[in-house]
C-alpha positions in Angstrom: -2.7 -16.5 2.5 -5.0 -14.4 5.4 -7.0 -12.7 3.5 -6.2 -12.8 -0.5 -9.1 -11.4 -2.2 -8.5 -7.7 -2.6 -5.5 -5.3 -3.4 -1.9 -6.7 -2.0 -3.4 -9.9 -0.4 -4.6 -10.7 -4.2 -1.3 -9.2 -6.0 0.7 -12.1 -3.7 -1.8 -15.0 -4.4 -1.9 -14.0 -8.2 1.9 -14.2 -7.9 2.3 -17.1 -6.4 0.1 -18.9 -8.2 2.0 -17.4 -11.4 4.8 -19.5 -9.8 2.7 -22.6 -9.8 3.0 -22.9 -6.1 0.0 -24.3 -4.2 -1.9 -21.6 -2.6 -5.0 -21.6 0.4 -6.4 -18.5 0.8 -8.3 -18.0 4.6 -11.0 -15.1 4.0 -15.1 -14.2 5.0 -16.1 -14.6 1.5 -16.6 -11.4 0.8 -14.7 -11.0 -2.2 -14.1 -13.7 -5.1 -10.7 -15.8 -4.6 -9.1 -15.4 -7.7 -9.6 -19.2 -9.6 -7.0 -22.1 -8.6 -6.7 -21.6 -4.7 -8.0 -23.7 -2.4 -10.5 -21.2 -0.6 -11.0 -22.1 3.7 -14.2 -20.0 5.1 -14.3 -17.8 8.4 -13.8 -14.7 10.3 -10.9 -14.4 12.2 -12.8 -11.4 14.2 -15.4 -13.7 15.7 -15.4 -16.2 18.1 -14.2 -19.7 17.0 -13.4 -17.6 13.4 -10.6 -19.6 13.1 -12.1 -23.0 13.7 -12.0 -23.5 9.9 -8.4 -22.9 9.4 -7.4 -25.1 12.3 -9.4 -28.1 11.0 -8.1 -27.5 7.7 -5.7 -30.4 6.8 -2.1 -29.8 5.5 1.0 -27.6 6.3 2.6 -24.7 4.3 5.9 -23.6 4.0 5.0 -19.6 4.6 1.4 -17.1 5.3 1.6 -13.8 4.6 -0.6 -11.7 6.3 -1.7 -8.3 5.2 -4.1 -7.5 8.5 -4.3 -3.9 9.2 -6.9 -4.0 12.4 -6.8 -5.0 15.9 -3.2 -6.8 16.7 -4.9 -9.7 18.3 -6.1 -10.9 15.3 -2.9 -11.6 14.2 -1.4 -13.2 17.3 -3.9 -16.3 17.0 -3.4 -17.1 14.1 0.1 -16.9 14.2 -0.1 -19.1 17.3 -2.2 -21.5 15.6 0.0 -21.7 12.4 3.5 -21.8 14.4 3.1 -25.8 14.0 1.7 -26.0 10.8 4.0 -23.6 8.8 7.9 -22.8 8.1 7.9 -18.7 8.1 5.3 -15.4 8.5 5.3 -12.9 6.5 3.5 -9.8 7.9 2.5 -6.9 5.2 3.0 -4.4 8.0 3.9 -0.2 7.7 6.5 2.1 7.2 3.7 3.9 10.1 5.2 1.5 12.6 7.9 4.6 13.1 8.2 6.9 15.8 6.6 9.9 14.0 8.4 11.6 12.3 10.6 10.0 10.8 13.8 12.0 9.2 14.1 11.3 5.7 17.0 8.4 4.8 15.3 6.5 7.6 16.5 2.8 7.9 14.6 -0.2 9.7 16.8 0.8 12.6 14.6 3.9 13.3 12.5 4.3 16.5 9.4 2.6 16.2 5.8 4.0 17.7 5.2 3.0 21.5 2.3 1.6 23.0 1.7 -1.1 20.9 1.1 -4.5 21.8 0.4 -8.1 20.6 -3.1 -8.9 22.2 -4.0 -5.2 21.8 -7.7 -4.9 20.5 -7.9 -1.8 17.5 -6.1 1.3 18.2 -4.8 3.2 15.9 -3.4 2.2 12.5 0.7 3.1 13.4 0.0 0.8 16.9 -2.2 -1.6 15.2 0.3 -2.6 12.6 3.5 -2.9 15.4 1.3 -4.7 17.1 1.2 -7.2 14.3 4.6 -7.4 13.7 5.1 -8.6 17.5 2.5 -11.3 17.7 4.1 -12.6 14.3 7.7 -12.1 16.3 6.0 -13.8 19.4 4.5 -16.4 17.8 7.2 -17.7 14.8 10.0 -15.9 16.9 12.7 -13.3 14.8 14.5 -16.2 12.6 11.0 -17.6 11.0 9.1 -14.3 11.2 9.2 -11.5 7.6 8.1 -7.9 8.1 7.1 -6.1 5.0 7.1 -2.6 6.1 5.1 -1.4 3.0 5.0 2.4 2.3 2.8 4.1 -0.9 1.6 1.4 -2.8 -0.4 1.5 -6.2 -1.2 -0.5 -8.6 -3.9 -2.6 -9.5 -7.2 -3.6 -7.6 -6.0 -0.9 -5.2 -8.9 -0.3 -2.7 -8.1 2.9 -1.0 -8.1 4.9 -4.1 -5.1 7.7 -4.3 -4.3 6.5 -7.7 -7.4 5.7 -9.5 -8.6 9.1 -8.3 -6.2 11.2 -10.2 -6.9 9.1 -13.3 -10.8 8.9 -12.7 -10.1 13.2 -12.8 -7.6 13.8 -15.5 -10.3 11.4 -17.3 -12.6 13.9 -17.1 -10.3 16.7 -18.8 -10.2 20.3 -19.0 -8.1 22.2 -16.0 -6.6 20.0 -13.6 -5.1 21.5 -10.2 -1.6 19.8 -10.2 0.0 20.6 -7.1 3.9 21.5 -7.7 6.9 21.0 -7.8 6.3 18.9 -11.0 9.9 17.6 -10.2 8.4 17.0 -6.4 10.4 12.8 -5.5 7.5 10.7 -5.4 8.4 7.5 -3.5 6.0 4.2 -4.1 6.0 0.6 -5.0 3.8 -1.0 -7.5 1.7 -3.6 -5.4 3.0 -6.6 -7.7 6.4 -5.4 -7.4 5.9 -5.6 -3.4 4.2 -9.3 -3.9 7.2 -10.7 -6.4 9.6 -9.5 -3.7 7.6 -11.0 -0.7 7.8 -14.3 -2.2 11.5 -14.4 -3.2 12.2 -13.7 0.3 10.4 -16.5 1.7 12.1 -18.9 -0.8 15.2 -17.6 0.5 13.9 -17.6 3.9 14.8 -13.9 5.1 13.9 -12.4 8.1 13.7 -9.1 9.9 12.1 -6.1 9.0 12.4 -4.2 5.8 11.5 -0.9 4.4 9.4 -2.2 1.1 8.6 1.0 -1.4 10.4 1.9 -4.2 13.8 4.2 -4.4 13.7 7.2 -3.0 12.8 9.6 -6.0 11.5 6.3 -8.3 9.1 8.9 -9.8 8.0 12.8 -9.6 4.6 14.5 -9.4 5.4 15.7 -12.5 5.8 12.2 -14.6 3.3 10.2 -12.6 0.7 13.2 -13.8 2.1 12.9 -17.1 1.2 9.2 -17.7 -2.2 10.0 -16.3 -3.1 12.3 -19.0 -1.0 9.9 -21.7 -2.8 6.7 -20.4 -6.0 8.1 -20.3 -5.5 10.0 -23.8 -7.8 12.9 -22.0 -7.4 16.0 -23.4 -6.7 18.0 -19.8 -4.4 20.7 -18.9 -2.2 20.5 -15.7 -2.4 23.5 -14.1 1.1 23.2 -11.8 0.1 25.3 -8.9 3.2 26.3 -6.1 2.7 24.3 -2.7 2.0 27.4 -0.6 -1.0 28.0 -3.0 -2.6 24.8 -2.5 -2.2 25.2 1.5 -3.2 28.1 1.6 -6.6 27.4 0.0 -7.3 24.6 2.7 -6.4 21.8 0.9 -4.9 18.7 2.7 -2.1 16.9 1.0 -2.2 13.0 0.6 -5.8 12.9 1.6 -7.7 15.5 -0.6 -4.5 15.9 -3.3 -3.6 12.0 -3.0 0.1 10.9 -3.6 1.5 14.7 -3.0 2.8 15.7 0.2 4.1 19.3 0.0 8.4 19.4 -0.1 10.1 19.7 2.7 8.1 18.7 5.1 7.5 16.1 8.1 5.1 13.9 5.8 7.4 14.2 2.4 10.0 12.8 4.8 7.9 10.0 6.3 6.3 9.1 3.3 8.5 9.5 0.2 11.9 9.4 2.1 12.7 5.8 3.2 16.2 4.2 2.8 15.1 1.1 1.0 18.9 -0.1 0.8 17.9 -2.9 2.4 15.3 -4.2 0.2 17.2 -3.1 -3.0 20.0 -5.7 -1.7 17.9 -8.2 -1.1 16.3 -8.0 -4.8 13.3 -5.4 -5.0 12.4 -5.1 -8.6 10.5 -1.7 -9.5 8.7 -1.4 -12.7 8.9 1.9 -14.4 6.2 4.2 -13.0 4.2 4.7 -16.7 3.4 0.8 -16.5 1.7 0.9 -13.2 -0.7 3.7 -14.5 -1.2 1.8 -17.6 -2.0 -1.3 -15.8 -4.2 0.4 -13.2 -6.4 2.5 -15.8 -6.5 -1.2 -17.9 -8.1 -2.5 -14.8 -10.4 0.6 -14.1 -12.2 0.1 -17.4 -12.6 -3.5 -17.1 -14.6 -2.9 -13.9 -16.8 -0.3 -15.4 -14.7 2.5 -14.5 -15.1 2.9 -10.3 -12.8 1.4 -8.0 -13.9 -0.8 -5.1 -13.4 1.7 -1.6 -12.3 -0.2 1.5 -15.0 0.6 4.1 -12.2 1.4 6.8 -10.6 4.0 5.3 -12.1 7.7 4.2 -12.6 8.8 0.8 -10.1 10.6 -0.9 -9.5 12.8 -3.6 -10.5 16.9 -3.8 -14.1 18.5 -4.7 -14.6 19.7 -7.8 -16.1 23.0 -6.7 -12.5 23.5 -4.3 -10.7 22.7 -7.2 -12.8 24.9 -9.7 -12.4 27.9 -7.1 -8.8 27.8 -6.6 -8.2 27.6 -10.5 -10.2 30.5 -11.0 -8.5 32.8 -8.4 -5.4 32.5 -10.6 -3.8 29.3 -9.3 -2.4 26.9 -11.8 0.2 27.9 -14.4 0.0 25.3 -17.3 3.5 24.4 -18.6 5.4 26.1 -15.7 7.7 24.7 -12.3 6.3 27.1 -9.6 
């Protein structure tokens, strides 16, 4: 495992060590390994970062690599491993498509251009390509998995959509909700994502695939709902109609996370993949209620504030925004605008 300490990198190496499989994790140190792997030390950013792994002794029979940054990154140490290991998996994007996407869009979509192997950072739709070709170049298309992730939640997440909305519906009293409450929510529980990744290297697939739960796994509505049930808060979703919330400002997925108003470019891109694929080849997806249950567990047991990658912004909405708009009039509790 590249990396392995925080959100999806840790969901696969908790998995797989669930499995009793032998598992080295390659990280800085940043982050605790979680106990029972055997931990290899460097940065695979600096020069010589990867002298540890290549004196490391030993083969594997897969790495998965969840690396979001500069391609390059991936392509040595995909070139180092070639020898050493029987199939890469590469945690990589549904981003890696030509924007934007219709909805129903299959691995066969047009992918973003410009990307490249040895690129240094970019952006995160070229960086992520990029990835999947140095894995491609490197273990060529037979011995080479890409996991083209979409929304994922869960526990130990680190870029904070979901533990937002529970942090706020914690707190109680109004809560801008923004509508349809029966709005197709489209995500896949991080563990979900790691159980899968690992079934398909035992049975050695290859090729791309879309990796996010069924179109429509969940709504606005019932992922809101178990918020408010998990967290036993005594709040009041005030379902507010889409134009409203646009027209105050607001900025879906980033400042509202998760939501993406209906009918739009982004709802299509990001909650309406065709994971057919996936589905065949044996995606599991718990029920939506168990993810938020899980995830608020975790919150508590870390004192109640989730860790915040330091390369992606903040999310979530200001109070005072949220405070002015429900004041104006928006919000109906109880009703579908």
């Amino acid at each position: 495992m590249l990396g392995g300490t925080e959100f999806a990198g840790r969901a696969v190496v908790e998995a797989a060590l669930g499995r009793g499989w032998d598992v080295t994790v390659f990280h800085r140190g940043r982050h605790a390994a979680p106990p029972g792997v055997r931990e290899v030390l460097g940065d695979r950013t600096a020069p010589d970062g990867l002298a540890a792994l290549t004196e490391a002794e030993g083969d594997w029979d897969a790495v998965v690599d969840t690396w979001s940054a500069a391609p390059r990154a991936v392509r040595d140490a995909a070139r180092l491993l070639r020898d050493r290991a029987g199939r890469y998996a590469y945690v990589s994007s549904c981003s890696v498509y030509a924007w934007a996407p219709p909805a129903g869009y299959t691995e066969d979509a047009p992918l973003v251009e410009g990307a490249e192997a040895d690129a240094d950072h970019t952006d995160y739709a070229r960086d992520k390509r990029g990835g999947e070709l140095a894995a491609v170049e490197a273990f060529g298309t037979e011995r080479s998995l890409l996991v083209r992730a979409g929304l994922l939640l869960g526990p130990y997440e680190n870029i904070g959509r979901l533990p937002w909305w529970l942090a706020r519906i914690a707190r109680g009293g109004p809560v801008l909700a923004p509508g349809p409450r029966e709005l197709p929510v489209q995500f896949v529980d991080v563990r979900d994502l790691a159980e899968w990744i690992l079934d398909a290297v035992e049975q050695e697939r290859s090729g791309p695939y879309n990796l996010i739960g069924p179109r429509g796994h969940t709504t606005m509505g019932e992922l809101l709902d178990e918020c408010v049930r998990v967290t036993g808060a005594v709040a009041e979703l005030r379902w507010t109609a889409p134009e409203v919330v646009l027209g105050a400002g607001i900025e879906p997925w980033s400042q509202l996370p998760v939501w993406v108003p209906p009918g739009s470019e982004l709802h299509d891109a990001l909650h309406g993949a065709d994971v057919s694929r996936a589905l065949a080849a044996g995606l599991r997806c718990r029920p939506a209620g168990e993810t938020v249950a899980d995830t608020w567990r975790w919150l508590r047991e870390i004192g109640g504030t989730a860790p915040q990658r330091p390369d992606r912004p903040p999310v979530g909405l200001d109070p005072e925004v949220e405070a002015k708009l429900l004041a104006g009039g928006g919000g109906v509790p109880g009703t579908t605008p």
